[in-house]
C-alpha positions as CSV (number, residue, x, y, z in Angstrom):
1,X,-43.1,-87.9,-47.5
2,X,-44.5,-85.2,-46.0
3,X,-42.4,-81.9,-44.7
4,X,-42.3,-83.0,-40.9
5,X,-41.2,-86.9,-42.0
6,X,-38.5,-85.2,-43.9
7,X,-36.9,-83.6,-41.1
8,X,-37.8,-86.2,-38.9
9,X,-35.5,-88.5,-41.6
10,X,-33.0,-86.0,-41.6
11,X,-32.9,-85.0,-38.0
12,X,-32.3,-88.9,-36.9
13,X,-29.4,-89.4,-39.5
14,X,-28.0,-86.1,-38.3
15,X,-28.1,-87.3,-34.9
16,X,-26.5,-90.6,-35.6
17,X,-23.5,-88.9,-37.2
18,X,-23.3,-87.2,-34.2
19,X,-23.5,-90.0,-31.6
20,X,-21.3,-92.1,-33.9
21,X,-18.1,-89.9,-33.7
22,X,-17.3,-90.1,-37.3
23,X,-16.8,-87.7,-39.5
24,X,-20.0,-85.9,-41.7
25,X,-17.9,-87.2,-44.7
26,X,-16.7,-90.4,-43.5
27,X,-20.3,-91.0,-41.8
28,X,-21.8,-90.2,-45.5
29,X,-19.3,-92.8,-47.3
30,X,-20.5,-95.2,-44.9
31,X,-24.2,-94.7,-45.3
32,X,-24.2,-93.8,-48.6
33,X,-25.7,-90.8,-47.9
34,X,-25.3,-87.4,-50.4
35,X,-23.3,-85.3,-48.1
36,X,-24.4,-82.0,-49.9
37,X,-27.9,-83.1,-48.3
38,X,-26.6,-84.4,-45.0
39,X,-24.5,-80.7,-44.8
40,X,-27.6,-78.6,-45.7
41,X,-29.8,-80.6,-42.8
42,X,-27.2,-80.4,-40.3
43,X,-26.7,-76.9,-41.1
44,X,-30.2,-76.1,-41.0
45,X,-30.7,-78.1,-37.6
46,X,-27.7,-76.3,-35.8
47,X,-29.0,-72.7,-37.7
48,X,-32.8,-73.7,-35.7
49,X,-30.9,-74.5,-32.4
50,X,-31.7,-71.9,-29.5
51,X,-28.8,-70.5,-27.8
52,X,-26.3,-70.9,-30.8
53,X,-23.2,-68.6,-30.9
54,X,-23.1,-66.6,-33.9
55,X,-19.5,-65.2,-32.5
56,X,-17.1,-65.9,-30.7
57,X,-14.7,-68.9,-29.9
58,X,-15.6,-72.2,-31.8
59,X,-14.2,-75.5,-30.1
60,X,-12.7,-77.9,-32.2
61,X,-13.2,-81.8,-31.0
62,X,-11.6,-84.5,-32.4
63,X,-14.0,-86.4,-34.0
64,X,-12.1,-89.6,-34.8
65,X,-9.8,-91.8,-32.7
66,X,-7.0,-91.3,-35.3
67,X,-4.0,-89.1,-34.1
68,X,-5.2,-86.2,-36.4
69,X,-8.1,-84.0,-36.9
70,X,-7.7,-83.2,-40.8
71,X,-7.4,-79.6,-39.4
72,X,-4.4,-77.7,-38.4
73,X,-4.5,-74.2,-37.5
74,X,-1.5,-71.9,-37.4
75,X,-1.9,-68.6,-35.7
76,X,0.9,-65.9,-36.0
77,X,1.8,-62.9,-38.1
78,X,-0.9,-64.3,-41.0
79,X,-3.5,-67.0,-40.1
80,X,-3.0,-70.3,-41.8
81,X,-5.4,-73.0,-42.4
82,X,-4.1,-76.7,-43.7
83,X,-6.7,-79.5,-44.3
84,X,-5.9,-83.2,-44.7
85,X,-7.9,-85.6,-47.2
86,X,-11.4,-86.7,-45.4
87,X,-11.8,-83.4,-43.2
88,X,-15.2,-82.3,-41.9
89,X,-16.0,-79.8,-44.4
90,X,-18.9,-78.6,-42.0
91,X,-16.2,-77.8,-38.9
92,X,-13.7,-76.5,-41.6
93,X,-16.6,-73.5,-42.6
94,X,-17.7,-73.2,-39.3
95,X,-14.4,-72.5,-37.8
96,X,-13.5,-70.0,-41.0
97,X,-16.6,-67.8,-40.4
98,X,-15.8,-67.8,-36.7
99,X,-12.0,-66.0,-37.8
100,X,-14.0,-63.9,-40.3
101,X,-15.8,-62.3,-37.8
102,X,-13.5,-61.8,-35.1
103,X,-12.7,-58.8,-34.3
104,X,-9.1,-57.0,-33.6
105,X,-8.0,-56.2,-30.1
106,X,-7.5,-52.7,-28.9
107,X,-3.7,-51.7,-27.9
């Protein structure tokens, strides 16, 4: 398989988890798919993407008709993170390096 059939591969099944509203992890499970692999593509994809935000807010959408999102962040004094079994690891990162590189308000 040559390099551009590799992405192409890649690109399509990154697409589908996309369209399919599942889930990377539960979209993996279902097509038996290494999710290290599917991760690192869909990383790589949304890294090539023009226009991407490297700061600022991140939006957090449901991606599952279930009542919860596997996320729950608790803003306050201290910041608080609390993941639920079969999470999106990807949004989980995502959102943490968007925190990380906030920056604190002026008085």
């Amino acid at each position: 398989m040559t390099r551009e059939e590799r992405s192409a591969y890649w690109r399509n099944l990154v697409d589908q988890q996309t369209e399919s509203g599942l889930s990377g992890a539960a979209f993996c499970r279902e097509h038996h798919i290494n999710p290290q692999r599917f991760y690192h593509w869909r990383r790589r994809f949304k890294e090539n993407e023009p226009g991407t935000m490297t700061t600022g807010f991140f939006q957090l959408v449901p991606c599952s008709t279930h009542s919860g999102s596997g996320i729950h962040i608790h803003l306050g004094d201290e910041l608080h993170i609390e993941i639920d079994r079969g999470f999106d690891p990807f949004t989980l990162r995502t959102v943490i390096e968007t925190v990380g590189k906030r920056k604190p308000c002026l008085p």
